[in-house]
C-alpha positions in Angstrom: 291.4 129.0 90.5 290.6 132.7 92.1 293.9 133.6 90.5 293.1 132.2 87.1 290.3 133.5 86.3 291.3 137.2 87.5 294.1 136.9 84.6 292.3 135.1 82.1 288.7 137.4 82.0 288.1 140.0 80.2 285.7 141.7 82.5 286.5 143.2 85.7 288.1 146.2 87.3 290.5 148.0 84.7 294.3 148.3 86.3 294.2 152.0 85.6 291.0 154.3 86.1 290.7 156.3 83.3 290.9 159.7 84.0 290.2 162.1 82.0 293.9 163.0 81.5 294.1 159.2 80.4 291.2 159.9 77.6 292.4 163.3 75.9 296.1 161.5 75.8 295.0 158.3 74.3 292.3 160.5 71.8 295.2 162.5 71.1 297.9 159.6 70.4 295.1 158.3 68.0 294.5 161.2 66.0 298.3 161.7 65.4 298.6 158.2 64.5 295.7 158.0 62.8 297.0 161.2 60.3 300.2 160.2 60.4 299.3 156.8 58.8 297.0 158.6 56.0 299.9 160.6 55.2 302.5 157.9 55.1 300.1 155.9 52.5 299.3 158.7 50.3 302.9 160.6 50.6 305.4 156.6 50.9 303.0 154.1 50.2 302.1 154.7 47.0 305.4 155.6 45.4 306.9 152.4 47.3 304.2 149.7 47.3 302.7 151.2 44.1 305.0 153.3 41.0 308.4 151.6 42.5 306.8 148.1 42.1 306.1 148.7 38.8 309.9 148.1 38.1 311.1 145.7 41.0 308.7 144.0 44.1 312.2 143.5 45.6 312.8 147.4 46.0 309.3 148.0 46.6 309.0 146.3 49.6 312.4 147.3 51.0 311.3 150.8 50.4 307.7 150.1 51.8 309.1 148.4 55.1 311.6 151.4 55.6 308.9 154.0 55.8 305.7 151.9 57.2 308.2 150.5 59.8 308.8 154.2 61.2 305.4 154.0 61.1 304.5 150.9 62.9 307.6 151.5 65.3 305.1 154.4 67.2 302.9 151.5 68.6 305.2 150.0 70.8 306.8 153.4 71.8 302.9 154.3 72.9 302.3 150.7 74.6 305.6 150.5 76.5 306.7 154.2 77.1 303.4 156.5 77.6 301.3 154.0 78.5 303.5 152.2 80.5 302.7 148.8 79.8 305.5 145.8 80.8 306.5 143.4 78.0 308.0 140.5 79.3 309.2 137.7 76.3 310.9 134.7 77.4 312.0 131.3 75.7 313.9 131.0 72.8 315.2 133.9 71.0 314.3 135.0 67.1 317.2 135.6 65.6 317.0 139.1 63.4 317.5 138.0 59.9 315.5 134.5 59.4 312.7 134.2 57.4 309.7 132.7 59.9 306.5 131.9 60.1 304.9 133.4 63.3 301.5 131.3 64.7 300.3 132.8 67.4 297.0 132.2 70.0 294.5 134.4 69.8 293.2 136.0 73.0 291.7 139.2 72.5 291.8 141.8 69.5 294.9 143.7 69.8 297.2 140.0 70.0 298.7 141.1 66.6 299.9 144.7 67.7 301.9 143.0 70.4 303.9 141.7 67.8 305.3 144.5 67.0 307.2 145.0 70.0 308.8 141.7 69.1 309.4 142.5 65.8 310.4 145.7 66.0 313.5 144.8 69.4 314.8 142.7 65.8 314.1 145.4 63.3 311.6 143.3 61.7 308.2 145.9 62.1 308.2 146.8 58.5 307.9 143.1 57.2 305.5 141.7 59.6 303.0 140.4 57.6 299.4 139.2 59.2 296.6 136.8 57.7 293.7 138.5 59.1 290.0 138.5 58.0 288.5 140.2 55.4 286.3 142.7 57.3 289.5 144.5 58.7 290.6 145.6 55.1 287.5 147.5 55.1 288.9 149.8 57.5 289.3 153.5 56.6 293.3 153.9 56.5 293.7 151.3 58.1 292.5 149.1 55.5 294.4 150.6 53.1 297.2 150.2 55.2 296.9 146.3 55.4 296.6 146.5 51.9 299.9 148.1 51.0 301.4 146.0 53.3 301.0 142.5 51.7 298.5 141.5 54.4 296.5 138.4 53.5 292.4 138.7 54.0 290.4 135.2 54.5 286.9 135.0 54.5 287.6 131.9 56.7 285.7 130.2 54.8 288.8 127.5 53.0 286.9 126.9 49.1 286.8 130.9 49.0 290.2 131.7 51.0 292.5 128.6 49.3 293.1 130.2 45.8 294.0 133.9 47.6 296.0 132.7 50.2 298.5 130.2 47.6 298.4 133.3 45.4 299.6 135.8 48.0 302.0 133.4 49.4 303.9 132.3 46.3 304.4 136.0 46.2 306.8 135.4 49.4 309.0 132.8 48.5 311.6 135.1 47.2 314.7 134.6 49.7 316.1 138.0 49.3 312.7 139.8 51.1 312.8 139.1 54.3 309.6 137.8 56.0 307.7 137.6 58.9 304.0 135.9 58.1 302.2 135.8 61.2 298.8 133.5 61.3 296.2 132.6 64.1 295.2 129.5 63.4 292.3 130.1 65.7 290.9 131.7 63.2 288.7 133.8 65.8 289.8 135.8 69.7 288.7 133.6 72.4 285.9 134.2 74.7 284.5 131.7 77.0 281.7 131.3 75.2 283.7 130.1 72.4 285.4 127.9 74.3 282.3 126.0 75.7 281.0 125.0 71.7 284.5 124.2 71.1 284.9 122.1 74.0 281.8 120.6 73.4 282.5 120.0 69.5 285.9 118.8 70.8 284.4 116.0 72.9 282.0 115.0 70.1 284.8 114.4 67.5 287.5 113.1 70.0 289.5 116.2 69.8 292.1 117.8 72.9 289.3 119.3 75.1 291.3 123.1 75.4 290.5 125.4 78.0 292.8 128.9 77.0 292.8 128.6 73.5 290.0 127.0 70.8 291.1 124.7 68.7 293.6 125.5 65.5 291.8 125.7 61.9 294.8 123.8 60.0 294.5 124.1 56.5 295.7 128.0 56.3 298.9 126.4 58.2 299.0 123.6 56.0 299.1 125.8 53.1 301.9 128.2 54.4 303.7 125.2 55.0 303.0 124.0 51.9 304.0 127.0 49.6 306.6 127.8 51.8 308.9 125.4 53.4 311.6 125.9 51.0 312.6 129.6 51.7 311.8 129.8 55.4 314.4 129.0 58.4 312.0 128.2 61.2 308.4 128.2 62.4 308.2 129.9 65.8 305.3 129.0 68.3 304.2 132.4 70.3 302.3 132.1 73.0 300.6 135.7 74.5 298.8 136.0 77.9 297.8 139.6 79.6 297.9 140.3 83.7 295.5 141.1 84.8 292.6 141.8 82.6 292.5 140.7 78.2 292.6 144.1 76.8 290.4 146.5 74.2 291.5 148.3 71.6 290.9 151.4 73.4 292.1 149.7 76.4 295.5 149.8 75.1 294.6 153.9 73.3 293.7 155.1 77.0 296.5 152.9 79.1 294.4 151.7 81.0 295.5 148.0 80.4 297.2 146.1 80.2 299.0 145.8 82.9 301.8 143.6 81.4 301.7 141.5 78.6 303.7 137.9 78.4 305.1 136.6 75.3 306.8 133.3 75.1 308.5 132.0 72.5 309.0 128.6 71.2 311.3 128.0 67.7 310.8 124.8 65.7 312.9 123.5 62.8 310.8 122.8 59.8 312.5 119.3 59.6 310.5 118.5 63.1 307.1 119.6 61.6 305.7 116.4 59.1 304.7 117.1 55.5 301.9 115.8 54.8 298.4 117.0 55.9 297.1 115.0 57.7 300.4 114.5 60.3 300.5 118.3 60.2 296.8 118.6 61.7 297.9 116.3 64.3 301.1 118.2 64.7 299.6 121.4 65.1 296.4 120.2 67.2 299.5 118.5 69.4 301.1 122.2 69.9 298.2 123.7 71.4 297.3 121.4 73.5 301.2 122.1 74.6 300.1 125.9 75.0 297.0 125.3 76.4 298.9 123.4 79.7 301.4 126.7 79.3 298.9 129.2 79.1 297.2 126.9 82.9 300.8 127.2 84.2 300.9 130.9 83.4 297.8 131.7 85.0 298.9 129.3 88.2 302.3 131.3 88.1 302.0 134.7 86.6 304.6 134.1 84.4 306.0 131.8 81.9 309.7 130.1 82.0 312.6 131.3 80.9 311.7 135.1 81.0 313.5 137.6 80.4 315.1 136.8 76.9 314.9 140.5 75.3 315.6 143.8 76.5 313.5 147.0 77.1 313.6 149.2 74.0 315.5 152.2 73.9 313.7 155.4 75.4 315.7 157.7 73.2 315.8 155.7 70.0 311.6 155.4 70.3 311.7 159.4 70.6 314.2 159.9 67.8 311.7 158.1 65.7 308.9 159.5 66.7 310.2 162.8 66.3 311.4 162.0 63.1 308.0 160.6 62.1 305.8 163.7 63.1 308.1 165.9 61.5 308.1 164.1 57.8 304.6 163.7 58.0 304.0 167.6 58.5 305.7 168.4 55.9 303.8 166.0 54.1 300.8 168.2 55.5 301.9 170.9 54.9 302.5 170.4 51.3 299.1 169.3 51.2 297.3 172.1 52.9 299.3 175.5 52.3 301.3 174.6 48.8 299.8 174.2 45.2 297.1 172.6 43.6 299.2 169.8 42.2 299.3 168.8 45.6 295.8 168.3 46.4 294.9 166.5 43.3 297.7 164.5 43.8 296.2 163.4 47.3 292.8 163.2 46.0 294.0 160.8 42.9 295.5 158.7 45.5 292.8 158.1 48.3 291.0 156.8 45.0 293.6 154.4 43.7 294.2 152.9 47.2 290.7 152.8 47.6 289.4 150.8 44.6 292.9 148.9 45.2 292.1 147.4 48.7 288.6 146.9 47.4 289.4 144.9 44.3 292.8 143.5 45.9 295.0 145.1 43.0 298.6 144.6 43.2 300.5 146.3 40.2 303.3 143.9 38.3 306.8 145.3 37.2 306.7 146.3 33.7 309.8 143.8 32.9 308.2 141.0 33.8 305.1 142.1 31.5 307.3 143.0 28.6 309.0 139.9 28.8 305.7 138.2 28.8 
């Protein structure tokens, strides 16, 4: 039990101290990924994700998930390779090309980033897409960011979220983009003092009583299922768990945890999952009670079965990138800063349009389709 609750807490001694060396390197990381991003959405997002969709979303979002997935690809280079942190995945494998829906527990507020180191060892980081809620679109950059990238917001509240989720989501069906939706049906991280009131609603309605996860929301699943089903290949089950100590944001900016992170993966055939919504509730309540026992035998263990089903990412490839990155987004700077004008009205125009845009959730449509209208 001692050893349980040292890898399931969030509190406790940190597995690094952070130095002061640790704090100017993570503040430093940040600011360059923080300007590279603003760059990459004024300079790539908007002439992908903005003028190119104006004659094909198909391009667009190839275009998009080219240059954001550069982007996105400097996470997992500072998580595993200057921060050091140890990704283990084991289970079943996710094959490179399928279309998938991703649903994932949620333990702390960094789960999602993780995901990128799984999607980018299959070249997948640029068409990861997240439902998330709505207060994270409100980000500077960031926000603007989530925006560009086809993210879905939710106020989790289902009468307000139904009619923007089917509408984003019949947006995906397309077979020819390739997709990676990733939800939590949690619909929250877990603390233990979310997991007492759900325990003790659980008990009052005759639900699993959980003790690592909370219980799943289902209709957002139901309704990727739903709208779906058709044009995806699979539904994988991913199942994350930190040693020793559930990780910050800035946790993860200073390297001072984690220590490693476990991801286990579990595929299911849509053919296995029932259709209507009802036996889908009970289906998905059914799966996390299955990862609630695999999150107990983690924490008994230290480690979940099967491990070891992908490889470390390559050192020199991350560098390459990064490299690559940086130097396209200083010339993107310096065109900014030291060139015309043009330039910085250009930038200014923009930083307005994706402004107003994540605001009011405005997607442009290609001028065919409204021609033909």
């Amino acid at each position: 039990m001692e050893y349980q609750n040292h890898l399931g807490t969030s509190e406790g001694r940190r597995h690094r101290d952070l130095t002061p060396l640790r704090m100017c390197r993570g503040l430093m990381c940040l600011l360059v990924l923080l300007s590279t991003a603003f760059m990459m959405l004024v300079f790539f997002g908007f002439m992908g994700a903005v003028m190119l969709r104006l004659f094909s979303i198909h391009y667009s979002r190839k275009t998009t998930s080219f240059f954001f997935g550069a982007w996105l690809a400097l996470w997992p280079f500072l998580f595993e390779k200057i921060n050091k942190t140890k990704v283990f995945f084991s289970g079943e494998t996710v094959p490179a090309r399928e279309r998938v829906l991703l649903i994932a527990n949620h333990r702390t507020e960094v789960d999602w980033m993780y995901l990128w180191d799984l999607a980018l060892r299959k070249g997948r980081q640029g068409y990861i897409k997240y439902i998330l809620k709505s207060s994270l679109m409100k980000l500077p950059v960031f926000g603007w960011g989530f925006h560009i990238l086809e993210f879905i917001s939710v106020e989790r509240k289902w009468e307000v979220d139904e009619s923007t989720m089917r509408q984003m989501l019949s947006t995906f069906k397309d077979p020819q983009d390739p997709l990676w939706l990733a939800l939590f049906p949690e619909g929250t991280d877990y603390t233990e003092q979310k997991c007492i009131r759900n325990q003790k609603y659980a008990a009052e309605k005759g639900l699993p009583i959980l003790k690592n996860v909370l219980l799943p929301r289902t209709k957002g699943f139901c309704a990727c299922l739903e709208e779906l089903r058709g044009s995806l290949d699979a539904v994988y089950d991913v199942t994350i768990a930190y040693k020793h100590r559930c990780p910050t944001f800035m946790d993860n900016v200073y390297g001072v945890d984690p220590s490693e992170v476990h991801i286990h993966v579990r595929r299911i055939r849509l053919d296995d999952i029932p259709t209507s919504e009802d036996e889908i509730s009970s289906w998905l309540m059914d799966t996390y009670r299955l990862k609630d026992q695999l999150l107990s035998n983690f924490y008994t263990e230290g480690h979940f079965p099967h491990q070891g089903t992908e490889g470390d990412l390559s050192t020199v490839k991350c560098l390459v990138n990064c490299v690559a990155v940086i130097a396209l987004i200083s010339f993107c700077m310096y065109l900014t800063f030291f060139t015309s004008f043009f330039f910085k009205m250009y930038v200014s125009l923009v930083c307005a349009y994706l402004a107003s845009a994540t605001y009011f959730n405005i997607r442009p449509l290609p001028i065919v389709g409204l021609l033909k209208a």
